[in-house]
N, C-alpha and C positions, 0 to 999 in steps of 0.2 A: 657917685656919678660914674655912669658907664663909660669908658674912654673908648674912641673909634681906634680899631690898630690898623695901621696899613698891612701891603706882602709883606715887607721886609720884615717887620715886628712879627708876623703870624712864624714867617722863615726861620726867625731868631726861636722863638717859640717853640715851635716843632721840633728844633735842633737840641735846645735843652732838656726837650722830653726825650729825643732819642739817649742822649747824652749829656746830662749838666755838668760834666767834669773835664770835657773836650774846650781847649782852651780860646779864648777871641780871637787869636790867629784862626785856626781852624773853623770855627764857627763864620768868620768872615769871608775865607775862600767857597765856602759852599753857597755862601748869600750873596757873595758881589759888595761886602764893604770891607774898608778898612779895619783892623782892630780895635784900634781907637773909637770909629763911629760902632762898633758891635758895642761897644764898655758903655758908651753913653747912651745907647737905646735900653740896655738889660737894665743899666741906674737908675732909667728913667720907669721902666716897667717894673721897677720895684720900689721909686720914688709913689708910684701911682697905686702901690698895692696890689698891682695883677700878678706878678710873682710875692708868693708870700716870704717860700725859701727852698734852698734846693738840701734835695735828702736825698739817702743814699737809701735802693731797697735790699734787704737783708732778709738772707733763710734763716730766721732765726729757728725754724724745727730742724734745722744740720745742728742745731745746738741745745735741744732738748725743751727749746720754749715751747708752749700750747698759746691759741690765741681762742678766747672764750668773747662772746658779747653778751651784753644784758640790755636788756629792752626794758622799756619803765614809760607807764601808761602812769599819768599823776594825778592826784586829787587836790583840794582843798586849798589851793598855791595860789600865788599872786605873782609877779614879777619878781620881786627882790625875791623870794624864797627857791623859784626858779635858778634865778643866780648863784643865791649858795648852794646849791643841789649842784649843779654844771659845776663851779669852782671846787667844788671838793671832790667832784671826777679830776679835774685838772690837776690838780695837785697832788695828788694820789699817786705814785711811784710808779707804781703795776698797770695803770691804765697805759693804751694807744691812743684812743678814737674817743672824743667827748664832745657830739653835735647835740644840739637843739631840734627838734624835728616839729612838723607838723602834719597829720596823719592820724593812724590808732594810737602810734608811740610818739610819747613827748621827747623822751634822752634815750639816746643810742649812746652804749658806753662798750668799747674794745679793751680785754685786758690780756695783757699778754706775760703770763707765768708758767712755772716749773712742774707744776701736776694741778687735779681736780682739787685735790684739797687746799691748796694757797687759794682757789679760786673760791670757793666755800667758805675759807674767811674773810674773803674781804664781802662777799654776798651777804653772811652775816653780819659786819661791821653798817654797811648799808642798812640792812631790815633796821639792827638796832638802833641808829639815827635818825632814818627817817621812814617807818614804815607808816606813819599816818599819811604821809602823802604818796603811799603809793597805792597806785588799785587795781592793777599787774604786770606782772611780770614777766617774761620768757626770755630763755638761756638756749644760745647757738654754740657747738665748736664747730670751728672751720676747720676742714677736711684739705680744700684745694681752694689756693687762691693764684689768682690772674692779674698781671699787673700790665694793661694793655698801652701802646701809644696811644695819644690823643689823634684819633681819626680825623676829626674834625678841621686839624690846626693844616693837613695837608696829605696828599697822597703819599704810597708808597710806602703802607705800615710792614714793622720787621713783625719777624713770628712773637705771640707773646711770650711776656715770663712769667713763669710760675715755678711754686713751691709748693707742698703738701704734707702731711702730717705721716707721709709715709716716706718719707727723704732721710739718706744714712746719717746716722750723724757723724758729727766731727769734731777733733780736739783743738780749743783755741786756750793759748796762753795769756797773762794778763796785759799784754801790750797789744794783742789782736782784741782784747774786748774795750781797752781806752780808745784805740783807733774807731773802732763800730760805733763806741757813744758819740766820738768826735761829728763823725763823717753821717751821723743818722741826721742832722738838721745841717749839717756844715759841708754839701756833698762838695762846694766847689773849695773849699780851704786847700792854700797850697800844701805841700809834704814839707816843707821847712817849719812852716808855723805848726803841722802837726807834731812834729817832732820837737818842735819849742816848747811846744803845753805837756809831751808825757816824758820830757830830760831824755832824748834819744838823738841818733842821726838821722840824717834826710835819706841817708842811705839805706838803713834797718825798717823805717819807714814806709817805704817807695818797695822794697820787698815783699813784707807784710800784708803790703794789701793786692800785688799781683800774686801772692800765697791766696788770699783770702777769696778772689773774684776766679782762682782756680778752680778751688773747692767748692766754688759755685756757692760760698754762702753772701758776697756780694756778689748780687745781683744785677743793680742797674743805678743811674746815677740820674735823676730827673728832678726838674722845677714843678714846685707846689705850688699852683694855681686858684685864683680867688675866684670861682667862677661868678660872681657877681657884676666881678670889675670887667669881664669881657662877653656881657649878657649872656649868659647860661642859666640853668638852672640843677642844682646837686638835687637828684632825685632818687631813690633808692627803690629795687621793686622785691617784693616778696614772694618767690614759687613754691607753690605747694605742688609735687611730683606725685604720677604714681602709674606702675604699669612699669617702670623700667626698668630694662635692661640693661647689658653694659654697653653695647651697641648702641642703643638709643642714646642713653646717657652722655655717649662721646660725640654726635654727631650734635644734640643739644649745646652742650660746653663749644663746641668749636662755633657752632653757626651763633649761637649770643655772643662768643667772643669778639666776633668779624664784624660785630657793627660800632660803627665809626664813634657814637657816640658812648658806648658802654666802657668805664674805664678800671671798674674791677667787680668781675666776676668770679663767683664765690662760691664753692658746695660746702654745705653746712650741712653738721647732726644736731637735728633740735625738732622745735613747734615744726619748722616748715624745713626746705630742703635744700633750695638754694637764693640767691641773692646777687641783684645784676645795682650797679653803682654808675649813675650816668651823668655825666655834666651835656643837658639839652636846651636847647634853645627854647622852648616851649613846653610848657602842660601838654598840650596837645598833642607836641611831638613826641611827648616821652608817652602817652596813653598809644599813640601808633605803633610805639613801638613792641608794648606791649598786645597789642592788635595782633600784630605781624605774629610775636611768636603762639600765638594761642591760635593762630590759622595753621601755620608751619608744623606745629607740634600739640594738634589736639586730644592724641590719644594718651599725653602724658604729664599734660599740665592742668592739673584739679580746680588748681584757685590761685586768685594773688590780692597783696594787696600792697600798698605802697606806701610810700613818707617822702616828707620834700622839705629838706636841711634847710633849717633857715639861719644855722649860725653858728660853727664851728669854733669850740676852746679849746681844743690839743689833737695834734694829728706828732705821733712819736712814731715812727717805722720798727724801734727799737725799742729795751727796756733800761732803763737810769739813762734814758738819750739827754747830752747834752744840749742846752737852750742853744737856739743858732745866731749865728752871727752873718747877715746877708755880705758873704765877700764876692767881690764879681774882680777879679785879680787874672792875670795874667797866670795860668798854671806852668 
């Protein structure tokens, strides 16, 4: 069931995508309530399923990670076989991103490992399980990704963030990478309860990760949204590029970025080139959208084509992310 959300919930909303780790005090003075009343609206928007959970975004290429996707067009399936196809994405270590699509592609699957060849065996391990039901395939690395505010939930978006497979890396020791697994599904966990799960201080803690958000490999702290529960629709669009410059290229990337509804924008080496991730209100409105940039930008957009997530089994920001615990706690 669609839940109607009033301002104040949209307010609440907005502010958790700016920030999921800014505490009810804080999130209350900028909305006009109490703390108290911010704790019981977030419980209830997560009683109701519109926040699924809050995650932390992470560079994980400052760390040597690649993120690869596979695309899988299926044959001869029924539902239950569907299922364990998506379930053994799910459970599979190495994966991010395990949706259900409807489109050319049935399973969008994000893996995010340490070179081309980890990614080659698990390609393999796939074909060898199920390659009767597959009848094809295509393989993306992502280049540059965009992790945008939610337009939509209110004005007055910050510049985006992004990371790219051309970012320095950087050295983390093993208490910077339990903190990452923590905080990748647990953005709002206090720093005591962090430091209760890896036997450390609040204090060593509480360093670690203003080290960490230095170094720019966290990045940003946001609630994961059900776009179902607050009528949306997850639509994903396919660009096939050509003609471009670097010039082009960057006025492209900024102007998709700038629309309200687009919430990760993507250049990818593969089949096609790049890839725009939209939670919209409509079929219609997300075909507009794609309108708009094939007027805007006709001498460099070839083709596209699109998919419309109908149902999402793992969104990981990180790699061994721990399972999250929805805490909506005084930070």
């Amino acid at each position: 069931m669609v839940l109607k959300l009033d301002t104040k919930d949209l307010r609440i909303l907005a502010e958790l995508d700016k920030n999921a780790r800014q505490s009810n005090r804080k999130i209350g003075k900028k909305v006009g309530l109490s703390k108290e009343v911010v704790k019981y609206r977030i419980d209830k928007l997560i009683e109701n399923k519109i926040i699924v959970r809050f995650h932390t975004i992470t560079n994980y290429f400052k760390l040597g990670i690649m993120k690869f996707k596979l695309y899988l067009r299926l044959t001869n399936i029924n539902k239950k076989k569907i299922e364990e196809i998506a379930n053994y994405f799910k459970n599979n270590k190495t994966t991010e991103w395990d949706v259900f699509c409807t489109g050319r592609w049935d399973i969008i699957i994000g893996f995010l490992v340490h070179n081309v060849n980890e990614f080659d065996d698990e390609i393999q391990n796939v074909m060898n399980k199920y390659s009767k039901y597959i009848q094809e395939k295509a393989v993306t690395t992502t280049l540059h990704l965009v992790h945008q505010e939610r337009g939509f939930l209110g004005k007055g978006k910050n510049p985006p963030i992004f990371h790219t497979l051309k970012d320095k890396k950087e050295d983390i020791d093993n208490i910077d990478l339990e903190i990452l697994k923590i905080l990748a599904n647990n953005a709002r966990m206090p720093i005591i309860d962090i430091a209760e799960i890896i036997k450390t201080t609040p204090r060593i803690v509480q360093y670690k990760i203003k080290q960490l958000e230095k170094k720019g490999i966290i990045l940003a702290y946001k609630a994961h949204l059900n776009p179902k529960q607050i009528d949306r629709i997850f639509c994903k669009a396919i660009l096939y590029l050509t003609n471009l410059t670097q010039e082009k290229e960057k006025k492209f990337i900024s102007y998709a970025s700038s629309i309200p509804d687009v919430v990760w924008p993507q250049k990818v080496l593969g089949d096609w080139d790049f890839e725009l991730d939209c939670e919209v209100e409509s079929y219609d409105h997300f075909q507009n959208i794609l309108l708009d940039l094939k007027e805007k930008f006709p001498e460099i957009i070839k083709d596209y084509e699109f998919c419309i997530v109908s149902e999402e089994y793992k969104l990981d920001f990180f790699p061994g992310a721990y399972r999250e615990k929805l805490i909506n706690k005084e930070l």
